[in-house]
Every structure is written in structure tokens, then in C-alpha cells.
N, CA, C and O atoms as a GROMACS GRO file, in nm:
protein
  436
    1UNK      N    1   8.017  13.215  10.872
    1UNK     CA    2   8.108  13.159  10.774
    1UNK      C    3   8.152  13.021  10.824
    1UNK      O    4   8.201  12.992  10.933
    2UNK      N    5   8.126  12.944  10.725
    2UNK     CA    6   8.127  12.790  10.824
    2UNK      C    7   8.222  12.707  10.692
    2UNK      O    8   8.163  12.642  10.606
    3UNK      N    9   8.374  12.722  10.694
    3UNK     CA   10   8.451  12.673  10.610
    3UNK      C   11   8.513  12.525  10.664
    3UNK      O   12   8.570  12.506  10.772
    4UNK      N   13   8.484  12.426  10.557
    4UNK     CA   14   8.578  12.270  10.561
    4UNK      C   15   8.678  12.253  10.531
    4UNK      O   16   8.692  12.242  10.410
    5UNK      N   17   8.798  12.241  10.615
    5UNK     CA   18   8.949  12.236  10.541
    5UNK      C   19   8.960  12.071  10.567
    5UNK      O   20   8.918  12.016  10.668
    6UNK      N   21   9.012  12.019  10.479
    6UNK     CA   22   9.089  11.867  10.468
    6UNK      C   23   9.181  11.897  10.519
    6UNK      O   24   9.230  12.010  10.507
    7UNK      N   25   9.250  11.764  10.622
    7UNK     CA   26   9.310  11.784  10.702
    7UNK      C   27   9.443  11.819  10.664
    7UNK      O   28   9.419  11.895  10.570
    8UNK      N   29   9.600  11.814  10.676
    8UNK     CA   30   9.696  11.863  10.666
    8UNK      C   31   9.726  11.660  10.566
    8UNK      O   32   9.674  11.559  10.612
    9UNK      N   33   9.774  11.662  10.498
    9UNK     CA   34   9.853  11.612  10.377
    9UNK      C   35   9.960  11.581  10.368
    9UNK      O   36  10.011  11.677  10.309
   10UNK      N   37  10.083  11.462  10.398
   10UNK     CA   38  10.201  11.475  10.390
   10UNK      C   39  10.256  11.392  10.311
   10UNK      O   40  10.246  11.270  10.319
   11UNK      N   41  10.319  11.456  10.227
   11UNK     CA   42  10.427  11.454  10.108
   11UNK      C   43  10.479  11.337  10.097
   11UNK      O   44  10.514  11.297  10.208
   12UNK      N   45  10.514  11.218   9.961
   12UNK     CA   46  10.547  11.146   9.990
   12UNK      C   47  10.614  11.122   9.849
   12UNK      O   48  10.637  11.221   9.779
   13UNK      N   49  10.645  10.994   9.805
   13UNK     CA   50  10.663  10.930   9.676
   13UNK      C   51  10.719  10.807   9.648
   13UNK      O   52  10.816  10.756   9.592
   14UNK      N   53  10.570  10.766   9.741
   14UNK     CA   54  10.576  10.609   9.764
   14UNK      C   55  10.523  10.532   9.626
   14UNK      O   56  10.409  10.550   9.584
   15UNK      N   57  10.598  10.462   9.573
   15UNK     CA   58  10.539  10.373   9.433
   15UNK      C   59  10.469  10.262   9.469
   15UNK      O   60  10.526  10.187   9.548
   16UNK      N   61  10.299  10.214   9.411
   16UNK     CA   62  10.224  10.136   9.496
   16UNK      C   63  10.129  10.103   9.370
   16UNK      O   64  10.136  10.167   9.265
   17UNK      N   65  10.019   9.972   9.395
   17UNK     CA   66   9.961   9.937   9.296
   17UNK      C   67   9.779   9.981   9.312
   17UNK      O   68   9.708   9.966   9.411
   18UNK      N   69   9.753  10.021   9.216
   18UNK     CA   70   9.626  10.095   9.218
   18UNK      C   71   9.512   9.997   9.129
   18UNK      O   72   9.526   9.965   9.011
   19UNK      N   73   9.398   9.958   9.216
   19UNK     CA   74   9.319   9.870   9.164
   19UNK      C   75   9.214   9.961   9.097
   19UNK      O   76   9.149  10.032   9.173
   20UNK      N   77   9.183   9.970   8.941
   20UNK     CA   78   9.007  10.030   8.942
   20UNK      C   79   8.930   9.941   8.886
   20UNK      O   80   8.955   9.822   8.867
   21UNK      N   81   8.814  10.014   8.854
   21UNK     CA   82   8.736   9.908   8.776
   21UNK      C   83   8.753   9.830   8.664
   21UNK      O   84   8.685   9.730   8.643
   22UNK      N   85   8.871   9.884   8.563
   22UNK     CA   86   8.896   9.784   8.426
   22UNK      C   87   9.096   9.726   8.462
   22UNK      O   88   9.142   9.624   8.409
   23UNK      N   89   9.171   9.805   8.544
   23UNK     CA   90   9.274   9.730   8.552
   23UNK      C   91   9.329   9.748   8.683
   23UNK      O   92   9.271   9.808   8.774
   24UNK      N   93   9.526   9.656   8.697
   24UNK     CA   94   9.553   9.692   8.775
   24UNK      C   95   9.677   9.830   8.756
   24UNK      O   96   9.706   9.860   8.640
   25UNK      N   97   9.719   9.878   8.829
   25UNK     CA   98   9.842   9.974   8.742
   25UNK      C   99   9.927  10.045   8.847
   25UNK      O  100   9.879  10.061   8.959
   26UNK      N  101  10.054  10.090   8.817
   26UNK     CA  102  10.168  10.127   8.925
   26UNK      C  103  10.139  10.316   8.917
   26UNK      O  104  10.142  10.379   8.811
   27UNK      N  105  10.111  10.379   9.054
   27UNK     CA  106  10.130  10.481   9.076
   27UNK      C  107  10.216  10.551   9.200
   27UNK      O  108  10.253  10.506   9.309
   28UNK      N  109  10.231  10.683   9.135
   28UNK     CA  110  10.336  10.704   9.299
   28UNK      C  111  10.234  10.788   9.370
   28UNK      O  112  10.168  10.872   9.308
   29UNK      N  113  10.218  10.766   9.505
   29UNK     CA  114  10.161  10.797   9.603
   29UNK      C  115  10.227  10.978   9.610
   29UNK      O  116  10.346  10.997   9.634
   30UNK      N  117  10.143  11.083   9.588
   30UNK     CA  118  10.225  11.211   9.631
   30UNK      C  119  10.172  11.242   9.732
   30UNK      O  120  10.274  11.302   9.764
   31UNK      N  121  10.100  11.261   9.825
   31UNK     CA  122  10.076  11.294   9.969
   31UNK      C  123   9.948  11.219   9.995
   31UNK      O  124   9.863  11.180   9.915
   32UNK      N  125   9.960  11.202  10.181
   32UNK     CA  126   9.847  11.127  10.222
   32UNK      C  127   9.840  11.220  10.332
   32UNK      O  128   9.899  11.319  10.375
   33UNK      N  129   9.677  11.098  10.377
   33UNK     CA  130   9.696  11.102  10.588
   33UNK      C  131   9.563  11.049  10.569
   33UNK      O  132   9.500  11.029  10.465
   34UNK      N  133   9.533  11.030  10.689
   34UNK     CA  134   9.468  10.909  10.721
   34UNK      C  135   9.269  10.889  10.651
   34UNK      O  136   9.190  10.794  10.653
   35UNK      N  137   9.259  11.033  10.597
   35UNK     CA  138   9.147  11.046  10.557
   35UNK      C  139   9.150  11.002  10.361
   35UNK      O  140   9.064  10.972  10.279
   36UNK      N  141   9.273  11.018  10.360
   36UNK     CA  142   9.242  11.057  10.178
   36UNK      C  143   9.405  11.002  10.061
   36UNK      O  144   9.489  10.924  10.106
   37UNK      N  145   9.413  11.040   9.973
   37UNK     CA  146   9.587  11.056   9.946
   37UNK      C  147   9.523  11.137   9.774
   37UNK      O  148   9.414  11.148   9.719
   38UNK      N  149   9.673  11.179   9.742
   38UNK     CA  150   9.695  11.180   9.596
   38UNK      C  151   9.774  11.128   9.541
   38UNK      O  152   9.886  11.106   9.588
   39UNK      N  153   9.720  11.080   9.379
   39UNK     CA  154   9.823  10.978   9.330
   39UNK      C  155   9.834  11.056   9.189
   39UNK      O  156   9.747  11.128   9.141
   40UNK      N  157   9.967  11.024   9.129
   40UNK     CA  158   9.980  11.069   9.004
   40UNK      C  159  10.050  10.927   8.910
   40UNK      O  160  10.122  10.843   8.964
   41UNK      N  161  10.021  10.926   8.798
   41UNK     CA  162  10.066  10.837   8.683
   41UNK      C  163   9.898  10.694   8.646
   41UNK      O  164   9.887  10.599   8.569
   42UNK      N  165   9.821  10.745   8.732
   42UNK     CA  166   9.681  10.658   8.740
   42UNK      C  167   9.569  10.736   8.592
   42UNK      O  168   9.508  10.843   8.592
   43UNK      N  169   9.578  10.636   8.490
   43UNK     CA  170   9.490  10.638   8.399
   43UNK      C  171   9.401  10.608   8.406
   43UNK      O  172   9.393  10.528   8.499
   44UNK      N  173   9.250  10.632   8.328
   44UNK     CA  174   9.128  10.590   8.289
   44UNK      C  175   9.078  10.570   8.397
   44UNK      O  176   9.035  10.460   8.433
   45UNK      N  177   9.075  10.692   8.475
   45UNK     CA  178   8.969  10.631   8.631
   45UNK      C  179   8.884  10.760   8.613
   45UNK      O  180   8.947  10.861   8.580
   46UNK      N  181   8.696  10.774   8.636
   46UNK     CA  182   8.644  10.817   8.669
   46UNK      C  183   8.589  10.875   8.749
   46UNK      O  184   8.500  10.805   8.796
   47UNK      N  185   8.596  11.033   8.821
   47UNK     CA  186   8.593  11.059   8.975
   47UNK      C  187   8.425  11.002   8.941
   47UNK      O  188   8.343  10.999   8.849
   48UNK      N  189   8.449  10.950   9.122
   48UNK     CA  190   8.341  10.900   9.185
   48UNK      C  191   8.358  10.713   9.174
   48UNK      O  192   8.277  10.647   9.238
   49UNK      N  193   8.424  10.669   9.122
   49UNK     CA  194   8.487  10.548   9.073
   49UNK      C  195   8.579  10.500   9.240
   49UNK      O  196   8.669  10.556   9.302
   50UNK      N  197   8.503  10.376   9.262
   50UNK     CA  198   8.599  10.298   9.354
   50UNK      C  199   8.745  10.286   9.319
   50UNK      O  200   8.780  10.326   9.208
   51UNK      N  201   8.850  10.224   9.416
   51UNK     CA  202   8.956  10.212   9.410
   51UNK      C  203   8.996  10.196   9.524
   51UNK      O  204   8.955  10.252   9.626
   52UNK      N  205   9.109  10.088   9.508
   52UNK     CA  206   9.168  10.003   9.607
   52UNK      C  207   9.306  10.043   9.575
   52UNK      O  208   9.345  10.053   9.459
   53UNK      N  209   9.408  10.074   9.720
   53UNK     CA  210   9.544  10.131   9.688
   53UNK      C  211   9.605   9.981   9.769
   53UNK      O  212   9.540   9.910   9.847
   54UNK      N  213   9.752   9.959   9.723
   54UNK     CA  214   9.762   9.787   9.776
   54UNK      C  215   9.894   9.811   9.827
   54UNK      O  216   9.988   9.809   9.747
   55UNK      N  217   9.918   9.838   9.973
   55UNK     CA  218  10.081   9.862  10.013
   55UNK      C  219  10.120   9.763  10.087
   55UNK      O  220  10.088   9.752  10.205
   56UNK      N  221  10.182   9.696  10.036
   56UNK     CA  222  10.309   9.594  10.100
   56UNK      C  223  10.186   9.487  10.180
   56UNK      O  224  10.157   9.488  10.299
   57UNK      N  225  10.147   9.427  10.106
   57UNK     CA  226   9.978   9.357  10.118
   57UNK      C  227   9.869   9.416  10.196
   57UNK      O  228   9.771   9.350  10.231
   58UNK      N  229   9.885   9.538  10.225
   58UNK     CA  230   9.755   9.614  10.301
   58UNK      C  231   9.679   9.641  10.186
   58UNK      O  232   9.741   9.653  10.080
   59UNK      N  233   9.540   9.653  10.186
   59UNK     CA  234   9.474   9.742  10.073
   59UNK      C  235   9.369   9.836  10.141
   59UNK      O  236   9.266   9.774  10.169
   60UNK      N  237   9.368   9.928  10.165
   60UNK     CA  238   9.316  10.077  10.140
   60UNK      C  239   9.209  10.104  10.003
   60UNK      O  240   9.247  10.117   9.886
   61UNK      N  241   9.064  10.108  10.055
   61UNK     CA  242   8.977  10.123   9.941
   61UNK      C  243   8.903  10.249   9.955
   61UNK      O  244   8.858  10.257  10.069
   62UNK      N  245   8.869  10.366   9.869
   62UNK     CA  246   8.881  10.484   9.847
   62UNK      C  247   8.752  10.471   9.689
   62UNK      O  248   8.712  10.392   9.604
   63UNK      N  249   8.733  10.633   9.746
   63UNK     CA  250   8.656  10.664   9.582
   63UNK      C  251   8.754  10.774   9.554
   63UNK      O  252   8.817  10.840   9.636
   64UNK      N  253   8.757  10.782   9.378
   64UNK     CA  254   8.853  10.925   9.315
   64UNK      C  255   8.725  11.022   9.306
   64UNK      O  256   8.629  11.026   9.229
   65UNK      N  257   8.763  11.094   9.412
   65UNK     CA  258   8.680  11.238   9.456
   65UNK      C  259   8.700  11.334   9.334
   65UNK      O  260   8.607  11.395   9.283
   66UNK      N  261   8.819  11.341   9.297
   66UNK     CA  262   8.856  11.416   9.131
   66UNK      C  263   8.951  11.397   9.107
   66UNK      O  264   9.043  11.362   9.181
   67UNK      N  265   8.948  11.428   8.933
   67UNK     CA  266   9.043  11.368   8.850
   67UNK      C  267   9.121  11.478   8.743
   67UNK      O  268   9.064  11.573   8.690
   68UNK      N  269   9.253  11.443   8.726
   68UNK     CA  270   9.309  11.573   8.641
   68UNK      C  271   9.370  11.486   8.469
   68UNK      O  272   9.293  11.399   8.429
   69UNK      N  273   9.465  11.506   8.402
   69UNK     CA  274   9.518  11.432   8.352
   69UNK      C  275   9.600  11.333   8.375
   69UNK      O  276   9.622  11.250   8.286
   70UNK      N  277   9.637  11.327   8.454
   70UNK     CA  278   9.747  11.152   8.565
   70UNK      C  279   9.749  11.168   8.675
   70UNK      O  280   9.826  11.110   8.752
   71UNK      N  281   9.652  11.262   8.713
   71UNK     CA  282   9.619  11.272   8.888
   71UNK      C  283   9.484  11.251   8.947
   71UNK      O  284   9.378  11.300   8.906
   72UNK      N  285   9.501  11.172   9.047
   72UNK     CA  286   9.320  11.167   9.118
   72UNK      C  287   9.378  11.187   9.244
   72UNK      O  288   9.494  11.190   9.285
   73UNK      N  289   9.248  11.201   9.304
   73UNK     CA  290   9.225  11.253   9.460
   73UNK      C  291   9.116  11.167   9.508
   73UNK      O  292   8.996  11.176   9.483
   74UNK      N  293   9.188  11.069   9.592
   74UNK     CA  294   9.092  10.988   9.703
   74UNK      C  295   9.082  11.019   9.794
   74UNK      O  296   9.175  11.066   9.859
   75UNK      N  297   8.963  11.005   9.835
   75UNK     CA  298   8.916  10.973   9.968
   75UNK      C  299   8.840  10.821  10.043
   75UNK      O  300   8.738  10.758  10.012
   76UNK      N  301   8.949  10.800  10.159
   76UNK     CA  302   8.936  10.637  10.170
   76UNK      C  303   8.792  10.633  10.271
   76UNK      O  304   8.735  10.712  10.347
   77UNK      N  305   8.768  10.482  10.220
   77UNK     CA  306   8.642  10.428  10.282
   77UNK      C  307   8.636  10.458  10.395
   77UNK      O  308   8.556  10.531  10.452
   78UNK      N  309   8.750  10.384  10.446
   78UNK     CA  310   8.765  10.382  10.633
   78UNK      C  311   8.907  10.468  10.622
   78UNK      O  312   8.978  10.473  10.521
   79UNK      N  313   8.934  10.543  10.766
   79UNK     CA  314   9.052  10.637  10.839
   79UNK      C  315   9.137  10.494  10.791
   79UNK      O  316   9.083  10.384  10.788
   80UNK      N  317   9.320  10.527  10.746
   80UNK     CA  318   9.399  10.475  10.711
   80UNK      C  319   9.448  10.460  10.831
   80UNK      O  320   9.448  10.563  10.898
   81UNK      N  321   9.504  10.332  10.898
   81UNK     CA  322   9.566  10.288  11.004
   81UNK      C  323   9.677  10.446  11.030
   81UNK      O  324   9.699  10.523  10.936
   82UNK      N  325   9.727  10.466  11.151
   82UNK     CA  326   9.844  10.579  11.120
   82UNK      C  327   9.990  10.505  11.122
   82UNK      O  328  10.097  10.548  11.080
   83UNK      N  329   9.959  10.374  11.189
   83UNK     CA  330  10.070  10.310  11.131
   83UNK      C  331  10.157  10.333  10.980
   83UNK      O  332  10.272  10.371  10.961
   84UNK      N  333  10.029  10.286  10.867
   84UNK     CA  334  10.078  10.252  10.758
   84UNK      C  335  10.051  10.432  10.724
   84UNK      O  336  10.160  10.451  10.670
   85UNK      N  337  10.000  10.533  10.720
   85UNK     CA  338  10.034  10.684  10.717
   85UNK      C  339  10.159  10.674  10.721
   85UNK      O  340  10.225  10.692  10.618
   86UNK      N  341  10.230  10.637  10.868
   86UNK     CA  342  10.375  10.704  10.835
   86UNK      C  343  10.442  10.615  10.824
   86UNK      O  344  10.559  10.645  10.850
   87UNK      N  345  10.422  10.474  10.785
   87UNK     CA  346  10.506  10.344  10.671
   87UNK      C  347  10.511  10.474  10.540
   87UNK      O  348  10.624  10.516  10.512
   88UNK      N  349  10.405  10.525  10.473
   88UNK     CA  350  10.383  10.535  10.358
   88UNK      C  351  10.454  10.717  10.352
   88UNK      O  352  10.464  10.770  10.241
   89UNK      N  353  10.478  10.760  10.421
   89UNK     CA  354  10.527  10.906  10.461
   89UNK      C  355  10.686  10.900  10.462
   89UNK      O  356  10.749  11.005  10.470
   90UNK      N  357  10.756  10.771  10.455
   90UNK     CA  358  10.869  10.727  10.440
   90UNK      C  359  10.943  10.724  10.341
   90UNK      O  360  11.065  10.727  10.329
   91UNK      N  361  10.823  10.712  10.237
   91UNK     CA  362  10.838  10.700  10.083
   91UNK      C  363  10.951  10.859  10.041
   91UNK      O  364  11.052  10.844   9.973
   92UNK      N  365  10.915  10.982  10.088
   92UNK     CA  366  10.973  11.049  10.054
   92UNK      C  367  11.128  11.071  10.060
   92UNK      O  368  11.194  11.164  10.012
   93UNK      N  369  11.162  10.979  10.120
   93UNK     CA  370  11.356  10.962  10.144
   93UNK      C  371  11.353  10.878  10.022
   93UNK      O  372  11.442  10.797  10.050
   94UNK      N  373  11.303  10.839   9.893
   94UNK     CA  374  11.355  10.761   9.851
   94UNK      C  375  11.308  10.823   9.687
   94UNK      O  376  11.340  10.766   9.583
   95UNK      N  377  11.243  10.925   9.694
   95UNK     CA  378  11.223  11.032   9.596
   95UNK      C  379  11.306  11.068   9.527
   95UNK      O  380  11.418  11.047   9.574
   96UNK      N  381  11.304  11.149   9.365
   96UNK     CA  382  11.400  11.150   9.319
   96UNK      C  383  11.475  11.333   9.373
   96UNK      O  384  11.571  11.402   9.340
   97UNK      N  385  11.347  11.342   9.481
   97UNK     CA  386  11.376  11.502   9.472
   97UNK      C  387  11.462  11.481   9.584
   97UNK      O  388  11.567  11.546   9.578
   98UNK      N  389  11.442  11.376   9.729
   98UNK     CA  390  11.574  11.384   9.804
   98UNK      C  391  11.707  11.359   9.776
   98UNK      O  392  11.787  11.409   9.855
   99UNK      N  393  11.766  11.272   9.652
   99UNK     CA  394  11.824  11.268   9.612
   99UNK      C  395  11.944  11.443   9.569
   99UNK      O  396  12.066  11.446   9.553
  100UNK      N  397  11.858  11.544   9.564
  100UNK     CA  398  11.911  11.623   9.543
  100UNK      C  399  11.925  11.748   9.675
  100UNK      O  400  11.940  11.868   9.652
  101UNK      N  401  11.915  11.690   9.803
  101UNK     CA  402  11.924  11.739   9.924
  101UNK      C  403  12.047  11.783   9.946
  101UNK      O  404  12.134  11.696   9.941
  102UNK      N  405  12.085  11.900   9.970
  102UNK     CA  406  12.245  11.962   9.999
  102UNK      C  407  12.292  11.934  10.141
  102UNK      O  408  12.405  11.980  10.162
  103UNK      N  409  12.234  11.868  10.247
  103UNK     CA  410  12.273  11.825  10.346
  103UNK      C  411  12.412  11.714  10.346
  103UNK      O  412  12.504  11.700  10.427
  104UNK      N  413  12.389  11.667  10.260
  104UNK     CA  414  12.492  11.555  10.194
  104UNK      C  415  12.629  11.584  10.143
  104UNK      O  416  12.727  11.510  10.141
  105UNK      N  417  12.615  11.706  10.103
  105UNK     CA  418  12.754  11.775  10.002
  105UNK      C  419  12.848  11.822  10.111
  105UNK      O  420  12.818  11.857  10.225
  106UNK      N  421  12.985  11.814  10.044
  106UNK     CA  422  13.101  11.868  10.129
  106UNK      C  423  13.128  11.903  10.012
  106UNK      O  424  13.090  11.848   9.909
  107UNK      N  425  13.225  12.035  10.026
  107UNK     CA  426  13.289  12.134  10.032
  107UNK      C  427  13.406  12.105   9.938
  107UNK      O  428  13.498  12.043   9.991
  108UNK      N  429  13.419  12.132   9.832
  108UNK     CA  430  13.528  12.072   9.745
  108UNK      C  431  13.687  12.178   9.757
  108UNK      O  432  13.702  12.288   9.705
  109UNK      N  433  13.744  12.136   9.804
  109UNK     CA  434  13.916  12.230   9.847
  109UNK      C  435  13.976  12.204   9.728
  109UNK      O  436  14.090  12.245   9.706
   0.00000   0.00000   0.00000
């Protein structure tokens, strides 16, 4: 039994600009690492279709391995620096879901 797992994936919801073949367009980054990421709000892209992800002037170029209705799944050309991995793994403090973290709340008397 000779099974391929992709590596472990971490969570994010970094907002970033996504190059394909007919435009440019804003998606949020939902998890990466250094092999791949997923993005959601990315239209009219064809899996197997190049694509260039563009963070804070880095660009990251990738094919969409598969595609759902506003979601694709890349996998990048070259291993993603791990620098910019956990630049981009940062994104999740600024989510709308941390926003609702109970670590924050006190206790109303």
C-alpha cells in the first residue's frame, strides 16, 4: 500500500492578487505551505491553467491542480520561500473568524 499525503496546510486569510490567463483579480488565500495553497473568490480559471499569486511584490507561480465553484487548488512551480509561508500564515489574525475569539472577552458584573 503505497499512499501520497500532501503535506500539512496552514490556515490562513490572507487577501492577495491572483494573475491567470485572461485577468487580474483579488482572492483570499485559505491555507498554504510551501508546496501548494488554496484560494477562494478566484473566477474563470481552468484546472491545469498557470497562475501567478502576487504578495507584497513577491510572485509565486503555480498551476490550478482543481477547481470548484470560487475555489482552486495550486500547486507552486518552485517550494514557496518559508519565510513568506509564515509572512502569509499571519493572515489569519486578521480574519473575520478571529475577530470572534473569546480570549478577548471579560466577564460582564
Amino acid at each position: 500500500m503505497n499512499q501520497k499525503f500532501r503535506k500539512h496546510r496552514y490556515p490562513t486569510a490572507f487577501v492577495l492578487t491572483v494573475t491567470t490567463p485572461r485577468d487580474r483579480q483579488r482572492a483570499t488565500l485559505i491555507d498554504v505551505n510551501q508546496g501548494g495553497a488554496r484560494l477562494e473568490g478566484v473566477e474563470n480559471v481552468v484546472s491545469g491553467e498557470r497562475v501567478a499569486l502576487e504578495v507584497m511584490s513577491e510572485k509565486v507561480t503555480g498551476t490550478a491542480r482543481w477547481v470548484t465553484a470560487h475555489r482552486i487548488g495550486v500547486a507552486f512551480t518552485m517550494p514557496a520561500r518559508p519565510a513568506l509561508v509564515d509572512l502569509l500564515r499571519q493572515g489569519v489574525r486578521s480574519s473575520p473568524a478571529a475577530r470572534f475569539n473569546s480570549m478577548a472577552l471579560r466577564e460582564m458584573r
